[in-house]
C-alpha positions in Angstrom: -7.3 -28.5 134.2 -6.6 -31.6 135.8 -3.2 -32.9 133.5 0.1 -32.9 134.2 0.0 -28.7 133.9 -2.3 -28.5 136.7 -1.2 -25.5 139.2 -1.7 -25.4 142.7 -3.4 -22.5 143.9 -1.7 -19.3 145.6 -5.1 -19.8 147.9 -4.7 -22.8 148.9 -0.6 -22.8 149.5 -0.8 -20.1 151.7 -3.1 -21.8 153.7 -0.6 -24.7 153.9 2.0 -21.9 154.8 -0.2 -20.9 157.9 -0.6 -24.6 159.0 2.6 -24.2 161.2 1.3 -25.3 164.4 1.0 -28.8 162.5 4.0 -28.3 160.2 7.4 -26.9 160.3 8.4 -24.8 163.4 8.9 -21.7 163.0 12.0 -20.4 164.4 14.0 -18.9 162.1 14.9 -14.6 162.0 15.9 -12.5 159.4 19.8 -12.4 161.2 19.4 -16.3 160.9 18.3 -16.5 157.4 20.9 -14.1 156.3 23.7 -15.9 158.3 22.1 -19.2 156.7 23.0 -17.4 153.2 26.5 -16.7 154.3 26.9 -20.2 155.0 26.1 -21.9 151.8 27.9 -18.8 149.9 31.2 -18.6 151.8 32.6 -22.4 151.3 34.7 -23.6 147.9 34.1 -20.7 145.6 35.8 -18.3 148.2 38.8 -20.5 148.8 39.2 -22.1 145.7 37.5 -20.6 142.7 38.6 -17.2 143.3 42.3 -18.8 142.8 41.2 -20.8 139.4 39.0 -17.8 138.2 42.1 -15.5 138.3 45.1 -18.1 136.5 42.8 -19.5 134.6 40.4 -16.4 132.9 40.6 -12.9 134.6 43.9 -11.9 136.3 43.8 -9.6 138.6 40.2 -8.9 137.7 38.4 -11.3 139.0 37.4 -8.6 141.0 35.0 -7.6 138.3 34.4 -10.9 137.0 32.9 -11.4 141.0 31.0 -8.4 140.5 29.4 -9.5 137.3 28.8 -12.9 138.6 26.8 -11.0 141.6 24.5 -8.7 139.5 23.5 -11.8 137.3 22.6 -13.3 140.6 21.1 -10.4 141.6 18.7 -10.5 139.2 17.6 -14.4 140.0 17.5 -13.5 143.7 15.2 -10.6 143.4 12.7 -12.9 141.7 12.9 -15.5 144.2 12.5 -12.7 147.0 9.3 -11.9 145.2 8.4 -15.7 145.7 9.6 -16.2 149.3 7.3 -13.5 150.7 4.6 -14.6 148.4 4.4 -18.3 149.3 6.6 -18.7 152.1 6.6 -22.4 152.2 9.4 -25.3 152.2 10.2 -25.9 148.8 11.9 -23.1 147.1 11.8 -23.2 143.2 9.7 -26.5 143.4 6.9 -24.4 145.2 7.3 -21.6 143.3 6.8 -23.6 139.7 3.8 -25.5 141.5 1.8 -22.4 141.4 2.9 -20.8 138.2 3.9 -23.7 136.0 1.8 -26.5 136.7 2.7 -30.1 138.9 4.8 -31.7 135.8 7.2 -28.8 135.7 7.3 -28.3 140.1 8.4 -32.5 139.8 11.1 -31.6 137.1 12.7 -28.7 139.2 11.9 -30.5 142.6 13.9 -33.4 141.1 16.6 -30.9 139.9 17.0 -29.5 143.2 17.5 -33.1 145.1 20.2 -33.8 142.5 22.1 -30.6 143.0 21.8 -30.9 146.5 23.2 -34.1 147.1 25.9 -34.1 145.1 27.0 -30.9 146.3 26.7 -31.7 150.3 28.9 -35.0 149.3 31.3 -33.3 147.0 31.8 -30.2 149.6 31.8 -33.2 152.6 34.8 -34.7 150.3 36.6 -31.8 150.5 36.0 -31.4 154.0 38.1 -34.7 154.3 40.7 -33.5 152.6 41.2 -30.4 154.8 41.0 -32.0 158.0 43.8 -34.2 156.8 45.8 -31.5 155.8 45.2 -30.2 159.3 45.8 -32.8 160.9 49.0 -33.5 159.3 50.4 -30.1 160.3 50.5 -31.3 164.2 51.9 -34.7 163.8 48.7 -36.8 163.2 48.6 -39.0 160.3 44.8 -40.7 159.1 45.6 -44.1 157.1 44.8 -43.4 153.4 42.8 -46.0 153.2 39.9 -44.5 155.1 40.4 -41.2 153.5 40.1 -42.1 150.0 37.6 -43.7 148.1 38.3 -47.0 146.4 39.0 -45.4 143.4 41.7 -43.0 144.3 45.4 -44.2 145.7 47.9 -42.3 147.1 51.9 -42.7 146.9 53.5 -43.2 150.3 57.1 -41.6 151.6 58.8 -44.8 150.5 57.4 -44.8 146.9 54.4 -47.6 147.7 50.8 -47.2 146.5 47.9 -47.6 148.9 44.7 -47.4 147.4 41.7 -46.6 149.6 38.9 -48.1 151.2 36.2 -45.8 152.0 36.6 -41.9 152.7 35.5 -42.2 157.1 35.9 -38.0 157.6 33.4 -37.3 154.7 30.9 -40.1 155.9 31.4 -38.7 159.3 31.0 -34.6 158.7 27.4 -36.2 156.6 26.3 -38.5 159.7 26.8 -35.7 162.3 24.9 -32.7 160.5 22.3 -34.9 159.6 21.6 -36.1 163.2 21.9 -32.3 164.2 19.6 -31.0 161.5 16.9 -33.8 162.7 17.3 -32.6 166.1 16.1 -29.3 165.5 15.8 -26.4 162.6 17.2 -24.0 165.5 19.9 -25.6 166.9 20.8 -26.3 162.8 20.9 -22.4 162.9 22.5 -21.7 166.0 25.6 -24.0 164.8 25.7 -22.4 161.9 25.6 -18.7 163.2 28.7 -19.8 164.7 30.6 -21.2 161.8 29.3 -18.4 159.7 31.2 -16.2 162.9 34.2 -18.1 162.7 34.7 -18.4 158.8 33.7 -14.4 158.3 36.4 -13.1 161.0 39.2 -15.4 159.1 38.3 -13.8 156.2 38.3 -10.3 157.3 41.4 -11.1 159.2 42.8 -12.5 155.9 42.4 -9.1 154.0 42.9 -6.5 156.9 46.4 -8.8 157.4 46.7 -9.3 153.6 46.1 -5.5 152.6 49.4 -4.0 153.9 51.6 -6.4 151.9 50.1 -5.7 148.4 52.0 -5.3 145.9 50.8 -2.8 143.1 53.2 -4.9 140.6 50.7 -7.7 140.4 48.2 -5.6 139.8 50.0 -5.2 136.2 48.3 -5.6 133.9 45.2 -5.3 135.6 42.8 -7.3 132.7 46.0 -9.3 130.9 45.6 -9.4 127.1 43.6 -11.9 125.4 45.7 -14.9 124.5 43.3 -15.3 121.3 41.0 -18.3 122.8 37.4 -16.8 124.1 37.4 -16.7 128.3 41.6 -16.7 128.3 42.0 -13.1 129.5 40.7 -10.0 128.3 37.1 -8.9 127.9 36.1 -12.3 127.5 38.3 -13.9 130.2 36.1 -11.9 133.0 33.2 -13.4 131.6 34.1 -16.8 131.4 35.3 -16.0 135.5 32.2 -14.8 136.0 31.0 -18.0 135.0 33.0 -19.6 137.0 32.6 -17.3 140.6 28.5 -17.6 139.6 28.6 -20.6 141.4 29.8 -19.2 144.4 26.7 -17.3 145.2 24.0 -19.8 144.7 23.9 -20.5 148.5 21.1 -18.4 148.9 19.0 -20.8 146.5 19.2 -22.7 150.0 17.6 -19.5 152.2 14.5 -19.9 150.1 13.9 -23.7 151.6 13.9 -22.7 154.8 10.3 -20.3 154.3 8.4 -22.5 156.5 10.7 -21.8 158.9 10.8 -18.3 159.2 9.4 -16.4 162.0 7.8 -13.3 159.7 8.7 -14.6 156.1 7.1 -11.6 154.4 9.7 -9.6 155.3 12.6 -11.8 156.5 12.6 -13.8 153.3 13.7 -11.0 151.4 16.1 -9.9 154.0 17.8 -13.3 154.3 18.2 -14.0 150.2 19.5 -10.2 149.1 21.3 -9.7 152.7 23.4 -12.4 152.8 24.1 -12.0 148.7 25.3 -8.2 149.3 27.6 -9.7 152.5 29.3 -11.9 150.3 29.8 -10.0 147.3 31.6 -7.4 149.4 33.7 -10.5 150.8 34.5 -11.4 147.8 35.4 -8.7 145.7 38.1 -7.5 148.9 39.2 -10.9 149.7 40.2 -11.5 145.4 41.4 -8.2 145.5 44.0 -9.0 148.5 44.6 -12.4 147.5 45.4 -11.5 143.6 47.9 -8.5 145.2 49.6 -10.1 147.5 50.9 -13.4 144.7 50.5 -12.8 140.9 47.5 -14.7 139.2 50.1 -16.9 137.5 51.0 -18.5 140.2 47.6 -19.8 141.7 46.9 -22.1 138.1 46.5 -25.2 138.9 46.6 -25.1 142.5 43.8 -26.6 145.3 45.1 -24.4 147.8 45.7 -20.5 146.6 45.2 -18.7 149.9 48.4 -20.5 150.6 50.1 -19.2 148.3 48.9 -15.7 149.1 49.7 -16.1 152.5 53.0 -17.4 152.1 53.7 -13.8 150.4 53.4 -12.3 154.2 55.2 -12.6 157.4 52.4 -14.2 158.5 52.8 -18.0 157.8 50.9 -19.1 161.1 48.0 -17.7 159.6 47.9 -21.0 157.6 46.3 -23.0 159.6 43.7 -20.2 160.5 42.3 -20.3 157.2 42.4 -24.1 157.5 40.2 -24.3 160.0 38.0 -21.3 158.4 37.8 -23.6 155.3 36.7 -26.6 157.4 34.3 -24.0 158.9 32.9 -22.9 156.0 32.7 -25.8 154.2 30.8 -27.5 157.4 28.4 -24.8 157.0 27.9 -25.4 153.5 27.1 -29.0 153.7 24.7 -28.1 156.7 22.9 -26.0 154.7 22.9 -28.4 151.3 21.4 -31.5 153.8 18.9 -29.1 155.3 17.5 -27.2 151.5 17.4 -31.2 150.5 15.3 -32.4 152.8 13.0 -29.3 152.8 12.5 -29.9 149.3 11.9 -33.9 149.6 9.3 -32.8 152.4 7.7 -30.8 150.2 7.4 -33.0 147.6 6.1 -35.9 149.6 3.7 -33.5 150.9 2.0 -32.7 147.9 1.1 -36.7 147.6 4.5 -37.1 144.6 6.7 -39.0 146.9 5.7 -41.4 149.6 3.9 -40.1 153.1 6.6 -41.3 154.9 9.0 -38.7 154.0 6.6 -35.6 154.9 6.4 -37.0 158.6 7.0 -34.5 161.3 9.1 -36.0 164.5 6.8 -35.7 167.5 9.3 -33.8 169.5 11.7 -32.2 167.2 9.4 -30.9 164.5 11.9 -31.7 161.7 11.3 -34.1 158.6 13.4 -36.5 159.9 13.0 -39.2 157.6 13.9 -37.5 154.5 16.7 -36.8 156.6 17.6 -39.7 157.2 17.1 -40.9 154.1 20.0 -38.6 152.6 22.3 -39.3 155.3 22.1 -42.6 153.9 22.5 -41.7 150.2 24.8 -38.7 150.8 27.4 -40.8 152.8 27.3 -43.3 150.5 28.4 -41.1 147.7 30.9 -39.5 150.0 32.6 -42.7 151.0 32.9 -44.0 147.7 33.0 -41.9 145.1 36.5 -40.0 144.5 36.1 -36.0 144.3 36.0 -35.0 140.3 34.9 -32.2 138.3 31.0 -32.5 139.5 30.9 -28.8 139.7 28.9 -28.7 136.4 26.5 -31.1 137.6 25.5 -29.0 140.7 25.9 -25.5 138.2 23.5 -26.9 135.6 20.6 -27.9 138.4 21.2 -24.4 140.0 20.8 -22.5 136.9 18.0 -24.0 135.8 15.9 -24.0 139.2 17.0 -19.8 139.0 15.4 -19.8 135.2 11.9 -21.4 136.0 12.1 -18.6 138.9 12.3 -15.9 137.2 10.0 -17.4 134.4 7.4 -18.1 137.1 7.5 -14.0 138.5 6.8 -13.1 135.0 3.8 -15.8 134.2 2.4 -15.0 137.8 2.2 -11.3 137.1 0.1 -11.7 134.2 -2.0 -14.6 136.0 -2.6 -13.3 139.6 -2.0 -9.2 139.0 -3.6 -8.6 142.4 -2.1 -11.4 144.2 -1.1 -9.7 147.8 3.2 -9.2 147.1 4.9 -8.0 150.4 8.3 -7.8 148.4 7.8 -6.8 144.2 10.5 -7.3 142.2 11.4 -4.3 140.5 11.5 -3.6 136.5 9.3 -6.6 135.5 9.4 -8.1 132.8 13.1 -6.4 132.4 14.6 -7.9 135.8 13.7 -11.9 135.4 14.3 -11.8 131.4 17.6 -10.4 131.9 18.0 -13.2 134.9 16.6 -16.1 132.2 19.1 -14.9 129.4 22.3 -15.0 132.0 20.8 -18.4 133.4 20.7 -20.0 129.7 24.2 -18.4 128.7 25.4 -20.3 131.4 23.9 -23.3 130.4 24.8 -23.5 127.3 28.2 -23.3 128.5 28.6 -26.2 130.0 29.6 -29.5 128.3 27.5 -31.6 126.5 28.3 -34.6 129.0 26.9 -32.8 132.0 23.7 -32.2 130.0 23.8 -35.7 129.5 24.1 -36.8 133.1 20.9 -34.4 133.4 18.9 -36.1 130.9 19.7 -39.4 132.3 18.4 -38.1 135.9 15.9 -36.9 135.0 14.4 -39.9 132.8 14.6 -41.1 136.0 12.8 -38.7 137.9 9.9 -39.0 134.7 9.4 -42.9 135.6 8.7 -42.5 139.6 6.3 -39.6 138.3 4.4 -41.0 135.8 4.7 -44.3 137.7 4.2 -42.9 141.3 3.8 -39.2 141.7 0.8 -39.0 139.1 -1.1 -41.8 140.6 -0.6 -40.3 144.5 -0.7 -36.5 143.8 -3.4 -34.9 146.3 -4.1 -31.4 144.0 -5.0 -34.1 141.5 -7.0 -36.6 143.6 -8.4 -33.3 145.3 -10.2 -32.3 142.0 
């Protein structure tokens, strides 16, 4: 079959996978993978969601609503475990749909993934800005608005003036610098990131060992409040719609699964690194909710950008403030590291395969890194950070997620009935229960969302369809290989 369904061989992408001497270097443990997890999981949903989740849907239990969330990740990150030890390549769910799928539907999902990467690494890079400002402002320094605002935003001075902005010059910056580190060098990318994952995780175990003695039991009453009579306000259906919301906290370890090529034993480490640093966080979560939700009631977190605050304003503690300041600036570092790394991986991957220009599958001669696609994005990233002002984009990034985790766990089922005895050092478990049960979640979640984020989808992806049937078709090398 030599048409748009045309599937690339599990022969003939492990083979590329063993290329590594004249590909990616492989650098990359299981304790890195997992702590690469942690980073693109621990960021905005931990220090803002959790807050919106419980005045907004769940109460107190968010908690369970977190729990939920995880197990319908759960089930998505056990089928791309299966995957990554598999066909531990770069690429994630565009590799994956390559081989089960066929080359139209790998360029749809590849596309996806570029989308949902770059605007979350310049939304996150956004809010970076904002924090530092914050923090900065708590010792006496004061950034001019106009470089920290796009020119769409203003802000109201002390004397009652408005100052619009210019460009935002922390977001552009936090973009510029991880970019430059992620082309020197997958491992150093790692070794920063192990310590930003250190820092972020102590604040946040510091935050509910401090937290937990100050609970009070009264805010834990009622525990699930009573539905107001809209579905997702409370009750039952309250911790589902939270559950919707927190979901997007845990799709950092979508990011893990770029990273393949990278990996020093990706059989086993793959595995490791996805359902490792998924189990870490869901215990983070589900303690740090359960502190944060008893120290303040739920009520008084709606509407608010900064409800650990609030929480720790509930303690003797105050100082600890600008501790979780600079864990959020931590985390959400790590985040954006992470997003500009699965990005690239992906763009490499694609260009690779002959569906993008050569240029952007170039190795640097000393550094071993794609570093044109990385440069590429610290272009287009910074760009979107500096002038675009931060909005509800969320759905944007949650629509691309939850469709690359569908075609996953569609692919585990089609490649169990198509390659039975392909060699699988990790099996997901309960097939075809495990990845129908991911699929229904995914598409729930989906369907969800508003019609105008499915719109911003369909207009990205007409674009994506003209550079493939325009480009990619023409250049593809399974095709011209045939």
């Amino acid at each position: 079959m030599n048409g748009p369904f045309v599937k690339k061989p599990l022969g003939r992408l492990l083979a590329e996978a063993s290329e590594s001497e004249k590909g990616l270097k492989r650098t990359l443990s299981a304790n890195n993978l997992i702590a690469l997890g942690i980073g693109a999981i621990i960021g905005a949903g931990l220090f803002s969601l959790t807050g919106l989740a419980a005045a907004n849907n769940a109460g107190p239990a968010v908690t369970i609503s977190f729990v939920v969330g995880a197990i319908g990740c759960a089930f998505a990150g056990l089928c791309y475990a299966e995957f990554a030890s598999m066909i531990p390549i770069a690429g994630s769910a565009y590799t994956y749909s390559y081989a089960t799928m066929g080359e139209l539907v790998a360029w749809i999902i590849g596309w996806d993934l570029v989308l949902e990467y770059a605007l979350g690494a310049a939304t996150v890079s956004i809010s970076w800005s904002q924090y530092l400002v914050k923090f900065l402002h708590n010792f006496g320094l004061h950034l001019p608005p106009q470089l920290t605002c796009s020119p769409f935003e203003s802000v109201t001075m002390a004397d009652g003036s408005v100052v619009s902005g210019i460009l935002n010059l922390p977001a552009v910056a936090i973009v510029v610098a991880l970019s430059l580190i992620l082309i020197r060098g997958t491992k150093e990318s790692a070794f920063m990131n192990g310590l930003l994952v250190i820092l972020k995780v102590a604040v946040v175990l510091v935050f509910i060992a401090v937290g937990w003695g100050h609970i009070n039991p009264a805010n834990y009453n009622p525990y699930i409040p009573e539905n107001t009579g809209v579905f997702g306000h409370f009750g039952v259906s309250g911790i589902l719609r939270g559950a919707a919301v927190v979901f997007f906290a845990f799709i950092g370890f979508d990011a893990v699964s770029t990273a393949a090529q990278e990996a020093k034993n990706p059989q086993k480490d793959m595995p490791r690194g996805i359902l490792g640093s998924l189990m870490i966080c869901t215990v983070l979560y589900v303690l740090f909710a359960h502190v944060m939700t008893g120290l303040a009631n739920y009520t008084e977190f709606k509407d608010s950008a900064a409800p650990v605050a609030i929480a720790i304003a509930k303690t003797p503690y105050e100082w600890l403030q600008q501790g979780i300041i600079v864990a959020i600036l931590a985390g959400y570092t790590s985040v954006i590291l992470v997003m500009l790394m699965g990005q690239s991986r992906v763009f490499y991957s694609m260009s690779l395969d002959g569906l993008l220009p050569k240029t952007f599958s170039n190795i640097h001669p000393k550094f071993r890194t794609p570093y044109k696609s990385n440069i590429l994005f610290l272009f287009f990233v910074s760009l979107f950070s500096a002038f675009v002002p931060v909005h509800v984009v969320g759905e944007m990034v949650s629509i691309g997620t939850l469709f690359a985790f569908a075609l996953v766990c569609i692919g585990v089922i089609v490649m169990r009935k198509s390659q039975p005895d392909a060699v699988r050092p990790f099996k997901t478990p309960l097939v075809p229960l495990v990845p129908i049960l991911g699929i229904l979640i995914c598409i729930g979640l989906m369907a969800s969302l508003p019609w105008d984020t499915w719109l911003r989808l369909a207009i990205w992806m007409g674009l994506g369809f003209i550079i493939y049937f325009t480009y990619g078709k023409k250049h593809s090398k399974l095709r011209n290989d045939k």
